[in-house]
C-alpha positions in Angstrom: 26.7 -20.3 42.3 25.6 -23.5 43.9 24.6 -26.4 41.5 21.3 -26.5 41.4 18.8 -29.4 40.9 17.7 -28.5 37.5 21.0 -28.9 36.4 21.5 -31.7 37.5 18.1 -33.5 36.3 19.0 -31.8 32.7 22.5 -32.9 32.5 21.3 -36.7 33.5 18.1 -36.5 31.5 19.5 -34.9 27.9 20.0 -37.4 25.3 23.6 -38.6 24.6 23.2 -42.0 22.7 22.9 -40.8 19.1 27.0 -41.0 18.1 27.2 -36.9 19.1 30.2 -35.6 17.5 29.6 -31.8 19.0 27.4 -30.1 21.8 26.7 -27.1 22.8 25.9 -25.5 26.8 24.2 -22.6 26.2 24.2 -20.5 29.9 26.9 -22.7 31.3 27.5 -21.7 34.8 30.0 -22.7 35.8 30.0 -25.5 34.2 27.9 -28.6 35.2 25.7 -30.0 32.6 29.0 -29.5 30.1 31.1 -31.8 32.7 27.9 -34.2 33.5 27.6 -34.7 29.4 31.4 -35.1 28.9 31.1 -38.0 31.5 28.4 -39.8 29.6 29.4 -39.4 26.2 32.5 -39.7 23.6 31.3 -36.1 21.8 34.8 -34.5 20.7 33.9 -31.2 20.9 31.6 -29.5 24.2 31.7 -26.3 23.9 29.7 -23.9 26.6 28.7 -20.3 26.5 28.5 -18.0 29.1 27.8 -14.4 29.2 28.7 -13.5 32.9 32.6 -13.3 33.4 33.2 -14.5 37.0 30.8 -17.8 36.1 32.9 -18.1 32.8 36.1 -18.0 34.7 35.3 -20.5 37.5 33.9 -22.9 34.4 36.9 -22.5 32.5 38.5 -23.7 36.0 36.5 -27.0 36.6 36.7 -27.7 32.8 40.9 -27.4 33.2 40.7 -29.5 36.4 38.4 -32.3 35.3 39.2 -35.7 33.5 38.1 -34.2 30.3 39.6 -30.7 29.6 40.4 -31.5 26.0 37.0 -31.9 24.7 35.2 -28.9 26.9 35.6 -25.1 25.8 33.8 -22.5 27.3 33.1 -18.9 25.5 32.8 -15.4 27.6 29.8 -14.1 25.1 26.1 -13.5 25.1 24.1 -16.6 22.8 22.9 -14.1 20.5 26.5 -13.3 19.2 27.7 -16.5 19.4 24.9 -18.3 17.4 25.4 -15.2 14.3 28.7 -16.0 14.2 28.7 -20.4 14.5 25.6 -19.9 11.6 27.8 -17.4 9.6 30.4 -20.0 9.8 28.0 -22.6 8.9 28.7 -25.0 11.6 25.5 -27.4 13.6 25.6 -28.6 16.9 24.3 -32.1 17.2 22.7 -31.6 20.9 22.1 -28.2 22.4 21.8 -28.6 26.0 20.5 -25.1 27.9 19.0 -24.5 31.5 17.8 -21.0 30.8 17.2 -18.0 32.8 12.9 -18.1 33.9 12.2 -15.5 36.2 10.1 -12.2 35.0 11.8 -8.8 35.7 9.6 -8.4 38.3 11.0 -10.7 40.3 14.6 -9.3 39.5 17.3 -8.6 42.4 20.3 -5.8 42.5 22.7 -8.5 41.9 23.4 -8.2 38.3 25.3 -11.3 38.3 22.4 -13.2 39.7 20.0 -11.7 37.4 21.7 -12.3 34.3 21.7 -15.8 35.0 18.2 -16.4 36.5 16.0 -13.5 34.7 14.5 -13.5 31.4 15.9 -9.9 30.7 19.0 -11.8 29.5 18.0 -14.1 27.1 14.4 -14.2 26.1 12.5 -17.9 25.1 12.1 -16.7 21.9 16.0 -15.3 21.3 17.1 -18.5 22.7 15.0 -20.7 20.4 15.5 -18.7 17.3 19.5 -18.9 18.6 19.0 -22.8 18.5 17.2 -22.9 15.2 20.3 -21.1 13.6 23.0 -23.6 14.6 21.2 -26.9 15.5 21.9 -30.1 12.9 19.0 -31.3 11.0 19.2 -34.1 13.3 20.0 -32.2 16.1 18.5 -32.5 20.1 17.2 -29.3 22.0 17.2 -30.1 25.6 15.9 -27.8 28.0 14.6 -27.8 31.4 11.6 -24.4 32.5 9.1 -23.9 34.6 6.0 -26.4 34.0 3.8 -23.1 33.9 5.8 -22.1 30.9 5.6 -25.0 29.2 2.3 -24.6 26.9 4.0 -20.8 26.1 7.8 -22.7 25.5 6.3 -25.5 23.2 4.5 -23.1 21.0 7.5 -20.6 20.7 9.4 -23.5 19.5 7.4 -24.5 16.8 7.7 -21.4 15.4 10.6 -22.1 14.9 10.3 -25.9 13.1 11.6 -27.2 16.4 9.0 -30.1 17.3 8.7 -31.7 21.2 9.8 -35.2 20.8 10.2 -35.6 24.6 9.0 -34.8 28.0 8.9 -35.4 31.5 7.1 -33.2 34.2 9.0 -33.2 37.9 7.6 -32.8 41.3 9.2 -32.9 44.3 7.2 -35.3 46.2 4.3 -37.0 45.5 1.8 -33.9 47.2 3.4 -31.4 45.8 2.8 -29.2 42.3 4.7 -30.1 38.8 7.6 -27.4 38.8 9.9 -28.3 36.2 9.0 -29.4 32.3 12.5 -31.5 30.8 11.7 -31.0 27.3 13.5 -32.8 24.1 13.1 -31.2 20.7 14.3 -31.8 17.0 13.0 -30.9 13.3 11.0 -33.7 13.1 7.5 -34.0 14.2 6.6 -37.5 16.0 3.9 -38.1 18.8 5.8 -36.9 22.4 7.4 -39.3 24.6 5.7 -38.4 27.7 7.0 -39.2 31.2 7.0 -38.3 34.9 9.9 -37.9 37.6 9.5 -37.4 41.6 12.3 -36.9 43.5 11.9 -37.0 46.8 9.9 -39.7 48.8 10.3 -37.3 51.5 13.3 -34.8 53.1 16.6 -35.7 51.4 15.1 -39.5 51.4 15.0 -39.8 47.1 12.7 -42.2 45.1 14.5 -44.7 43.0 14.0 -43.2 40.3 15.8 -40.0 40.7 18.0 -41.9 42.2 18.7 -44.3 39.0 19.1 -41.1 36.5 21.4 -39.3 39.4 23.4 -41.5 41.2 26.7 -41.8 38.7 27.2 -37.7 39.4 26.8 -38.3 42.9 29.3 -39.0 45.8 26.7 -40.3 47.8 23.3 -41.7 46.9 
């Protein structure tokens, strides 16, 4: 799988400043947003979770090959299991990172591969919040990036949950296009959202300065 912007805007965007002693990717990929947050913090442990096996190997792969191999571990499981267990075993992440799967069924293809990690037939909003709930610190970070659309639906799911919106900024493209993509921070406290705004793109593959400034240290060129 290609890395995709999302990623990328998570793994830059995510809070990593709080003295993080363990994080958790939840749909890891193969990889990315673990490798992006081992390159801006000191966290000892970054572990990742992946349910599809081929995306697990190759993450495994660029976890052994990069400059911090020792601190990233990824798991071949779905979330659901692995959250039972980590609560059962009463251990707390202090920053859950995920970009979850956001299309419908509707929309699914006959790769299964692909729709296990792009569909939400996988992992539900409301599996993967009560997931983060279970095993999040009580001054734990949920980061997340969805689809702006879902973002009134997201927000409320999560405070069923006790898990509040501290943060968010909406991203657009350009400056003529829609909102696409909500980056939203949550804890178990309640405080007044940070709200902010991102565009990428001035125009074709020419970036504002902006994205460039949250980007440019996971890029070879920018």
């Amino acid at each position: 799988m290609k890395v995709g912007t999302d990623a990328v805007l998570l793994g830059a965007w995510c809070t990593v400043d709080n003295y993080l002693d363990s994080i958790l990717d939840i749909g890891a990929g193969t990889g990315v947003i673990s490798l992006m947050i081992a390159q801006r913090s000191d966290a000892m442990t970054i572990d990742a979770v992946e349910v599809d096996e081929n995306a697990y190997e190759q993450a495994v792969e660029n976890f052994e090959k990069s400059d911090w191999g020792d601190r990233l571990y990824c798991y071949n499981c779905t979330f659901q299991e692995f959250a039972d267990e980590i609560a059962a075993e009463e251990e707390r992440y202090d920053l859950i990172v995920s970009n979850p799967p956001f299309y419908t069924d509707n929309f699914e293809s006959d790769d299964v591969s692909r729709n296990k990690a792009r569909f939400t037939s996988a992992l539900s909003f409301e599996e993967l919040l009560v997931g983060v709930s279970k095993i999040l610190s009580k001054n734990g970070i949920f980061s997340t990036i969805i689809p702006f659309k879902e973002e009134e639906n997201f927000i409320n799911i999560a405070k069923d949950q006790h898990l509040f919106l501290n943060r968010i900024c909406r991203v657009q493209g350009n400056k003529t296009s829609e909102v696409k993509r909500s980056l939203l921070a949550f804890s178990f406290q309640e405080t007044k959202p940070l709200e902010t705004h991102l565009t990428i793109e001035i125009e074709r593959h020419q970036y504002t300065e902006a994205y460039i400034n949250l980007t440019k240290d996971f890029y070879l060129k920018m």
